[in-house]
N, CA, C and O of each residue as an XYZ file, in Angstrom:
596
protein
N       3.887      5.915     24.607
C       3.920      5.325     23.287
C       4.733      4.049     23.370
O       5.682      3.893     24.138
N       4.233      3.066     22.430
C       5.048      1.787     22.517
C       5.344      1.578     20.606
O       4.745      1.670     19.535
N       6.311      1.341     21.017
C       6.816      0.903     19.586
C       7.208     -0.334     19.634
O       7.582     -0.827     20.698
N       7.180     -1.090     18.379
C       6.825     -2.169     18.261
C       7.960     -2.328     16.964
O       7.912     -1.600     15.973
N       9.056     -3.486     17.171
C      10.214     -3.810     16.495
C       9.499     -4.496     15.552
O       8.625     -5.266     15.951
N       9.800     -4.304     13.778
C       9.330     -5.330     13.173
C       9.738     -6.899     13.691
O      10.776     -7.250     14.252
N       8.418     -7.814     13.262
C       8.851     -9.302     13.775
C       8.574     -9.879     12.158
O       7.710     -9.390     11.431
N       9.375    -10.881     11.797
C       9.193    -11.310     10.608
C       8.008    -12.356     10.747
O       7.583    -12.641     11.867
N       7.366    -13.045      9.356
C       6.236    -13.619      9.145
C       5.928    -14.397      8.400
O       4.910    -14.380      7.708
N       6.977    -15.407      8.432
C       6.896    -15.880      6.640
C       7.971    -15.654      5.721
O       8.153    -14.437      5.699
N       8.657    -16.151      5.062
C       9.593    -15.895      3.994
C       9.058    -14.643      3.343
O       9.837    -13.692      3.397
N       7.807    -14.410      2.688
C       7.716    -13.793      2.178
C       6.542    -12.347      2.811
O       5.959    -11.483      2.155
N       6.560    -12.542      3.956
C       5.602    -11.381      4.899
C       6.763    -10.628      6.134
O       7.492    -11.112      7.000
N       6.512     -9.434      5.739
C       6.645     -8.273      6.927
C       5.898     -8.020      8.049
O       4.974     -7.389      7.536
N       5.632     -8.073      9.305
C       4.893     -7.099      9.887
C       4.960     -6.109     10.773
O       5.426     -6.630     11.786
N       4.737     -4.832     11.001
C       5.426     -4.220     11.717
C       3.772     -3.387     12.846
O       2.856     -2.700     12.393
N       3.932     -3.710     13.899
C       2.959     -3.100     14.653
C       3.317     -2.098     15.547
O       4.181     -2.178     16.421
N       2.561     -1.091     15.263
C       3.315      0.354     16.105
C       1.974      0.551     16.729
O       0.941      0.702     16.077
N       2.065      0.537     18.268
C       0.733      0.935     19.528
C       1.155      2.418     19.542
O       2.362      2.657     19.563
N       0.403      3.284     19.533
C       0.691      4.869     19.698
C      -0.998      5.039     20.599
O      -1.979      4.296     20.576
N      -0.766      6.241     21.272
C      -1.649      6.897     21.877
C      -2.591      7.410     20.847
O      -2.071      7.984     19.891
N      -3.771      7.313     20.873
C      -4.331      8.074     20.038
C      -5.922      9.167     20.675
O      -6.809      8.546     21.261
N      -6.040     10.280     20.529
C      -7.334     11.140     20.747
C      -8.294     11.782     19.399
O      -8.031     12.316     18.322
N      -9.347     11.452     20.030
C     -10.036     12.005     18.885
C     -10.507     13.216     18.919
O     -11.038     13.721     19.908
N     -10.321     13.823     17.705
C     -10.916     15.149     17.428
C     -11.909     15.776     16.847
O     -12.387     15.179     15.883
N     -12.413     16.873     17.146
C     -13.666     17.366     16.359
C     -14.312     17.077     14.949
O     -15.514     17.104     14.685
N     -13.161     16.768     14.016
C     -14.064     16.299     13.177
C     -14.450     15.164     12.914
O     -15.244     14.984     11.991
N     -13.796     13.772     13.944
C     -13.905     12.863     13.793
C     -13.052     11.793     13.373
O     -13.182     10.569     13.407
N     -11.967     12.708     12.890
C     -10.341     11.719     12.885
C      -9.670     11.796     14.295
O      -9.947     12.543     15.234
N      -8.782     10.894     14.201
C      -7.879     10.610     15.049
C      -6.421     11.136     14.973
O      -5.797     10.863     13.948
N      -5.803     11.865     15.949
C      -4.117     12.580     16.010
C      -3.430     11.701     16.955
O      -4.204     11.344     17.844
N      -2.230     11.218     17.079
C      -1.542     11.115     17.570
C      -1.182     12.212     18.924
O      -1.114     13.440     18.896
N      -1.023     11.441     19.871
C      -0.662     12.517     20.967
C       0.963     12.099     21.279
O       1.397     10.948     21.234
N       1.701     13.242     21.586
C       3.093     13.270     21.805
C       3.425     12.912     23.678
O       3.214     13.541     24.714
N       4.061     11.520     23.331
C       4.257     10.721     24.648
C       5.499     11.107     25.122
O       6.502     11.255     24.424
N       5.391     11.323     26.740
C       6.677     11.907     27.764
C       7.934     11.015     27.716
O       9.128     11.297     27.817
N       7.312      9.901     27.537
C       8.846      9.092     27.173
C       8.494      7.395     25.930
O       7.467      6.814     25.580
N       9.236      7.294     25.793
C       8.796      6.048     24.670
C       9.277      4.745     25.433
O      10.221      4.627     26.215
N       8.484      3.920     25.046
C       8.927      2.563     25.734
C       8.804      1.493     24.948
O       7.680      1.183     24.551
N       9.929      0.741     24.584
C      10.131     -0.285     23.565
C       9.547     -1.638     24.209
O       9.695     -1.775     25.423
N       8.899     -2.639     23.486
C       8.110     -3.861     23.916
C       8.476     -4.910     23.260
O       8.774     -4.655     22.093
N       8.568     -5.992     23.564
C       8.711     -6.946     22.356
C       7.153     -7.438     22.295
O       6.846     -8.045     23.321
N       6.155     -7.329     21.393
C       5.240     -8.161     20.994
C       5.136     -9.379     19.964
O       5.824     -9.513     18.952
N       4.634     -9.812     20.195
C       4.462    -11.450     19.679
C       3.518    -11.379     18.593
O       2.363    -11.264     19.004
N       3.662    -11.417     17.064
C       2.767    -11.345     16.239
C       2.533    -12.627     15.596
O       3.387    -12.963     14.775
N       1.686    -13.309     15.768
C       1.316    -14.461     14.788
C       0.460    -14.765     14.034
O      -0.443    -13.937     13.912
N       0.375    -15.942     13.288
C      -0.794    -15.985     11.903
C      -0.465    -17.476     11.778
O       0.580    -18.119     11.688
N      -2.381    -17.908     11.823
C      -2.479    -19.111     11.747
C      -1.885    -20.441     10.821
O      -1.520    -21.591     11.067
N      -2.044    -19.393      9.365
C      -1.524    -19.127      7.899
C      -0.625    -19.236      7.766
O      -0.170    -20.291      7.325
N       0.043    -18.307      8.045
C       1.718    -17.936      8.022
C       2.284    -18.541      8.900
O       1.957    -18.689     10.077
N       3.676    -19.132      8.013
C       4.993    -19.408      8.840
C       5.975    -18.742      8.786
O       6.482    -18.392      7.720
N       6.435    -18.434      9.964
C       8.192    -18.011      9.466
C       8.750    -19.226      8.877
O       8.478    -20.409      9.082
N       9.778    -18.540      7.925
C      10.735    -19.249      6.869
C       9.895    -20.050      6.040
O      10.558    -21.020      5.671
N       8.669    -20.087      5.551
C       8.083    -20.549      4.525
C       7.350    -19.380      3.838
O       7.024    -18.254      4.211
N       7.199    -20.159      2.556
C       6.005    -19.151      1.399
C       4.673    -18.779      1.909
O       3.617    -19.272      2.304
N       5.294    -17.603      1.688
C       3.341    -17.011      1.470
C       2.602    -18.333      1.211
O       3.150    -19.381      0.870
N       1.215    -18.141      1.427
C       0.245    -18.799      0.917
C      -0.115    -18.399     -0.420
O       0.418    -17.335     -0.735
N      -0.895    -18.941     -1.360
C      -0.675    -18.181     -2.457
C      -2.273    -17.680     -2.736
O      -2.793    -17.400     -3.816
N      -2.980    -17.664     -1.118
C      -4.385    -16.952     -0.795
C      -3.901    -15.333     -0.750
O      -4.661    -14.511     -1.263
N      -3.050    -15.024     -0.337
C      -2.330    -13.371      0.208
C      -1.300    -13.055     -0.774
O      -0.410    -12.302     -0.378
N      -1.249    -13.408     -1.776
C      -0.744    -13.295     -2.985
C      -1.319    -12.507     -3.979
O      -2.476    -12.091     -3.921
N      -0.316    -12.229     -5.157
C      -1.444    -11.278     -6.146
C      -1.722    -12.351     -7.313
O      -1.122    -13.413     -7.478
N      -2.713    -11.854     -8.038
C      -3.386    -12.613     -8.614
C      -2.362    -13.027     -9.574
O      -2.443    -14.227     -9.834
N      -1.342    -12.352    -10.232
C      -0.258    -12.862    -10.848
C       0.473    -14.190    -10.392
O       0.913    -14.974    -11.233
N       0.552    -14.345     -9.448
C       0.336    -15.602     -8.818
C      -0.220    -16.564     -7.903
O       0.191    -16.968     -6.815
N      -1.670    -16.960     -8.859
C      -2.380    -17.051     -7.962
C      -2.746    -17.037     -6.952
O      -2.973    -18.055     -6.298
N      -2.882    -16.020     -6.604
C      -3.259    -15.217     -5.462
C      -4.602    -14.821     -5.511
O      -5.165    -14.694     -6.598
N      -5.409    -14.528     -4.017
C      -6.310    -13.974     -4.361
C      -6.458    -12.035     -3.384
O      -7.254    -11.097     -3.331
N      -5.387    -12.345     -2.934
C      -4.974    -10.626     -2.574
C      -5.508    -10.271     -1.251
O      -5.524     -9.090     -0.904
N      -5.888    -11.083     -0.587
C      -6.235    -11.299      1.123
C      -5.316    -10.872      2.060
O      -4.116    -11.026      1.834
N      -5.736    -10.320      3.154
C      -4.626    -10.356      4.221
C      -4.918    -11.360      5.331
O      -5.746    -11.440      6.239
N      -4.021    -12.005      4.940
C      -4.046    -12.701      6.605
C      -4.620    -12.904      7.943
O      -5.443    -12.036      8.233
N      -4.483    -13.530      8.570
C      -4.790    -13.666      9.705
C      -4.009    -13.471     10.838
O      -3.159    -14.296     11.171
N      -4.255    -12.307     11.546
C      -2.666    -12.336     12.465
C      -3.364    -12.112     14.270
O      -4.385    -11.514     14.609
N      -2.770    -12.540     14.773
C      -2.621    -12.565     16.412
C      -1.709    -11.834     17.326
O      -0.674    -12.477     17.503
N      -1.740    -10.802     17.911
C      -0.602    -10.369     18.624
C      -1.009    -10.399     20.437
O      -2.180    -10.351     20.814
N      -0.093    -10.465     21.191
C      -0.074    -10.778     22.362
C       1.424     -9.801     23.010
O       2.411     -9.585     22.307
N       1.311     -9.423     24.152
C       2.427     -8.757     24.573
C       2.433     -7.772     24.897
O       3.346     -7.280     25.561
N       1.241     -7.080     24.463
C       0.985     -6.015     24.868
C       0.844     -5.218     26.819
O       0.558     -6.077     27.652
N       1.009     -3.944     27.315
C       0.764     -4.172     28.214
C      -0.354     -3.490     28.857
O      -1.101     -2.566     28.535
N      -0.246     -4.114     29.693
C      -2.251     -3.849     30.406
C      -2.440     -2.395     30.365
O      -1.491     -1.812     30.889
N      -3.324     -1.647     29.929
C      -3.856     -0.517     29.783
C      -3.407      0.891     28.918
O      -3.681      2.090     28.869
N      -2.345     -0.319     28.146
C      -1.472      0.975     27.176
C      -1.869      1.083     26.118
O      -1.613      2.239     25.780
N      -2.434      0.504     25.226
C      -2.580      1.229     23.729
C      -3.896      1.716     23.977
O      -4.649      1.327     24.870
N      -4.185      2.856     22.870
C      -5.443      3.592     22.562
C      -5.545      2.461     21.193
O      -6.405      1.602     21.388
N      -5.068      2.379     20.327
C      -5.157      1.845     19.079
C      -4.029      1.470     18.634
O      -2.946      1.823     19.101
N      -4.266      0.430     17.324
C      -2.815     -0.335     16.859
C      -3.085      0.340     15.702
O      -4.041      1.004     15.302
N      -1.905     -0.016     15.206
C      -1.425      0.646     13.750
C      -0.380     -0.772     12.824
O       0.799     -1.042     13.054
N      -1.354     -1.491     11.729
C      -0.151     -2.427     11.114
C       0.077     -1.779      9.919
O      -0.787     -1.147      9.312
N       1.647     -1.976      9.436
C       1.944     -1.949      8.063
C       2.460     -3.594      7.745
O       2.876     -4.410      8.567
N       2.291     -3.749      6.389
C       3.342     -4.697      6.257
C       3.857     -4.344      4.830
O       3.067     -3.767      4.083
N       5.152     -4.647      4.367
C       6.131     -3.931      3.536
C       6.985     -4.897      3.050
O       7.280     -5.820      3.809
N       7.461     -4.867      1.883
C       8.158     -5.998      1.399
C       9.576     -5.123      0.957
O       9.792     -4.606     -0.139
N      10.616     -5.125      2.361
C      11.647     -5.125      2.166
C      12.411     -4.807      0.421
O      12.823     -3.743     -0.041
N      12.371     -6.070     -0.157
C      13.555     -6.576     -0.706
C      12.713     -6.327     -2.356
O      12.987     -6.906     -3.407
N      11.966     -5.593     -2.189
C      10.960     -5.604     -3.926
C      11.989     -5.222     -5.104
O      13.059     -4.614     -5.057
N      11.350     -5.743     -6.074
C      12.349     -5.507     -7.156
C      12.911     -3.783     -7.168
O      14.045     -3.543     -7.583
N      12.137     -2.823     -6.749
C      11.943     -1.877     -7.502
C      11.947     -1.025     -5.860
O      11.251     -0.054     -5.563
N      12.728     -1.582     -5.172
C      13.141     -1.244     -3.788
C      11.856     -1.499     -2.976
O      10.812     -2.010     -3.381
N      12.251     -0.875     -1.313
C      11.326     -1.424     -0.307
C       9.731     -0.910     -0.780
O       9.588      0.305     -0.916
N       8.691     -1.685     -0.999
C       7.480     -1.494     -0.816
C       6.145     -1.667      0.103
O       5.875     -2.868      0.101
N       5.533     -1.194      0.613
C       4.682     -0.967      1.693
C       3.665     -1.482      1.335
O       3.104     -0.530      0.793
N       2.920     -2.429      1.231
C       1.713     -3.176      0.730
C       0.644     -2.554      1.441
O      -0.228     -2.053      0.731
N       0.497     -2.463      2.767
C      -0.448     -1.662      3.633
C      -0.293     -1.426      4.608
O       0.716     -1.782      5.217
N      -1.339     -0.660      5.170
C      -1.040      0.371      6.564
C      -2.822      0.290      7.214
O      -3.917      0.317      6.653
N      -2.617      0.240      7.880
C      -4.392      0.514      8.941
C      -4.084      1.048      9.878
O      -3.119      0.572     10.476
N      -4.462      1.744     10.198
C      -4.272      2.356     11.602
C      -5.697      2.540     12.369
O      -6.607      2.704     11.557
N      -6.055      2.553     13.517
C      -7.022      3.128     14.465
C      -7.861      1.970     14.631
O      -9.088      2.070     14.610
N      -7.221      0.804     14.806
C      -7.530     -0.508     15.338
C      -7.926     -0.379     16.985
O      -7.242      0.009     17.933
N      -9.086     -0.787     16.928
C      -9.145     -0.363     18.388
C      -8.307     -1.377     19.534
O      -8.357     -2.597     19.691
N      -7.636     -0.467     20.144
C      -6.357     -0.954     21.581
C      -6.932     -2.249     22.186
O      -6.218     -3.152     22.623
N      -8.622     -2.274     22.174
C      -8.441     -4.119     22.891
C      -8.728     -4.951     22.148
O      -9.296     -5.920     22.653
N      -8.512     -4.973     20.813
C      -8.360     -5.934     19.573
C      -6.773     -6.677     19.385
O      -5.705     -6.228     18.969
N      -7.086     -7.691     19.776
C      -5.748     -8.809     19.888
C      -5.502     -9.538     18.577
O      -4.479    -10.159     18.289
N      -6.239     -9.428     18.065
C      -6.623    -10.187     16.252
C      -7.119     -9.882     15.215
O      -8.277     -9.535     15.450
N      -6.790     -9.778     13.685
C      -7.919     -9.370     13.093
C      -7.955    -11.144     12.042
O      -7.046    -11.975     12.042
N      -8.928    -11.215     11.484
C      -9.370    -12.475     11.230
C      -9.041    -11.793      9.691
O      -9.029    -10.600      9.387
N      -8.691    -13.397      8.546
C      -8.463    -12.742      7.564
C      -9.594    -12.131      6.318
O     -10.765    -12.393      6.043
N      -8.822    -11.427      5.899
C     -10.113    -10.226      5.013
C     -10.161     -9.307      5.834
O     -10.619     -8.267      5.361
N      -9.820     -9.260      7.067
C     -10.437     -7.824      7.906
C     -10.310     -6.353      7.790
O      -9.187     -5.878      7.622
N     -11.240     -5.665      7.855
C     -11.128     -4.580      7.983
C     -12.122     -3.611      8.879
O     -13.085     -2.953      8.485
N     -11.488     -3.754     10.434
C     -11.939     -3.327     11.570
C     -13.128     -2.269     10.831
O     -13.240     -1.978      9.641
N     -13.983     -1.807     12.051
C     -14.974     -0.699     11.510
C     -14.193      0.331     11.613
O     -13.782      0.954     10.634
N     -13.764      0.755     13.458
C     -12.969      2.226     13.136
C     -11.740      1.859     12.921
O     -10.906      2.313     13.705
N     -11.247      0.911     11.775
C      -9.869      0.954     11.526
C      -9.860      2.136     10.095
O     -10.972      2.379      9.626
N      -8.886      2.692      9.573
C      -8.925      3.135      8.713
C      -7.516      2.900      7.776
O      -6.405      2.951      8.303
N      -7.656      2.704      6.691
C      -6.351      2.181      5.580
C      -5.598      3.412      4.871
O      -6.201      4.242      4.191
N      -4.468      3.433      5.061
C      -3.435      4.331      4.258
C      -3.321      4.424      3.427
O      -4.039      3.611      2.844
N      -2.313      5.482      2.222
C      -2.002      5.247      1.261
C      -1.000      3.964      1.369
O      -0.544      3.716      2.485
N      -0.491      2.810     -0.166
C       0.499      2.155      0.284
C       1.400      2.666     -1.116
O       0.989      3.548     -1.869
N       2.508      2.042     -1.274
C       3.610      2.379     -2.357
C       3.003      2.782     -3.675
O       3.575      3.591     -4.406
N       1.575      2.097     -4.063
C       1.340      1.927     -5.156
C       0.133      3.127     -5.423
O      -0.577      3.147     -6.428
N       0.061      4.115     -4.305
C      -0.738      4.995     -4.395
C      -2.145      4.962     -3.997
O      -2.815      5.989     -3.893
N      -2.827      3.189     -3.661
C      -3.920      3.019     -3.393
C      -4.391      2.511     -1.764
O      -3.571      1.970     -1.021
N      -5.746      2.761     -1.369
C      -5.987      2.699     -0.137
C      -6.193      1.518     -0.177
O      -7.140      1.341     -0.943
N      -5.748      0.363      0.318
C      -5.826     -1.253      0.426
C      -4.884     -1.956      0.216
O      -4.046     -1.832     -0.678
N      -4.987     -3.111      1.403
C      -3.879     -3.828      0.828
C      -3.418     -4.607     -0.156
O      -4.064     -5.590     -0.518
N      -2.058     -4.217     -0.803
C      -1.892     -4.419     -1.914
C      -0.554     -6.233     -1.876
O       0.554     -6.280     -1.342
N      -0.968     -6.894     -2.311
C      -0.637     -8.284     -2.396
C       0.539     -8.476     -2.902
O       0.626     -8.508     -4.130
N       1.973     -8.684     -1.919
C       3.341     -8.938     -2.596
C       2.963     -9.724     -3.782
O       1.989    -10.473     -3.865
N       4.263     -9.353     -5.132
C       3.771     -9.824     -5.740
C       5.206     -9.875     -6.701
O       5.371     -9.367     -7.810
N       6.119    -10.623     -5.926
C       6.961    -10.862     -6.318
C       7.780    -11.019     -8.108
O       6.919    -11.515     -8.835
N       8.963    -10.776     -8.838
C       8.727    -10.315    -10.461
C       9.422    -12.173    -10.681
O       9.817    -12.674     -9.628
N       9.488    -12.698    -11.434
C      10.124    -13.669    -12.103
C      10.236    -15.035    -11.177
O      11.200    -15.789    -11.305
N       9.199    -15.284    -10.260
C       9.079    -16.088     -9.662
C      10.373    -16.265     -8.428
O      10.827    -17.331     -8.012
N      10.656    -15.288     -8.142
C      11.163    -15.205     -7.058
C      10.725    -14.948     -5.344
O       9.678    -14.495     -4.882
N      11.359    -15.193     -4.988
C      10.531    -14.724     -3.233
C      10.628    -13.212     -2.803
O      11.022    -12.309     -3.541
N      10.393    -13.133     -2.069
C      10.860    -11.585     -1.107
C      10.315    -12.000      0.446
O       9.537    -12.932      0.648
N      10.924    -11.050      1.593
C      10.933    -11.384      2.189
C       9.983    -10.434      2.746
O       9.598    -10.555      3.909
């Protein structure tokens, strides 16, 4: 298993990528398999879009501010040769009014996917619940015109 340190993304973007082993099972979901030892990586996450220490775009935004509720475009590199089964992103907004919130989660990205282009949503990827109870990603959406990080 490789775990993957959040890397920041933007003033106002999280991302956190966790590579785990994954096998599939009879009915067609995917389990996690329990790894003999864990090994920490630094991976490199980037987005064409996104800067560190600047604003969101106000494309990956919620419509409250003009936004149109997109995810990004992101790139990761660092990985090492023949280790992931599948990626897993969340991204989460720390600092929300109303404490830390989880905008989204995908998991079962297939392991030799280095990118997803924005809007994406891999075929066998599949989306989590996020803070707000719904399967999709849900668009920081900061209260009184403030940032978050």
């Amino acid at each position: 298993m490789i775990i993957v340190r959040k890397r920041l993304l933007g003033a106002a973007w999280l991302a956190s990528l966790t590579v785990v082993p994954v096998t599939a099972s009879g009915c067609g979901l995917t389990r996690f398999t329990a790894p003999e030892s864990v090994e920490v990586t630094e991976m490199t996450v980037t987005s064409p879009t996104v800067a560190d220490a600047k604003a969101l775009p106000a494309r990956y935004a919620c419509a409250a501010h003009s936004g149109l509720g997109r995810t990004p475009p992101l790139r990761w590199s660092g990985v090492l040769p023949g280790t992931p089964a599948a990626f897993a992103i969340m991204v989460d907004t720390p600092d929300a009014s109303a404490g830390a919130y989880v905008n989204w989660v995908i998991v079962n990205i297939d392991g030799n996917t280095r990118e997803l282009v924005e809007d994406a949503r891999p075929a066998s990827a599949v989306e989590t619940v996020n803070t707000s109870g719904g399967i999709a990603y849900a668009a920081p959406c900061p209260r009184g015109g403030e940032g978050n990080r």
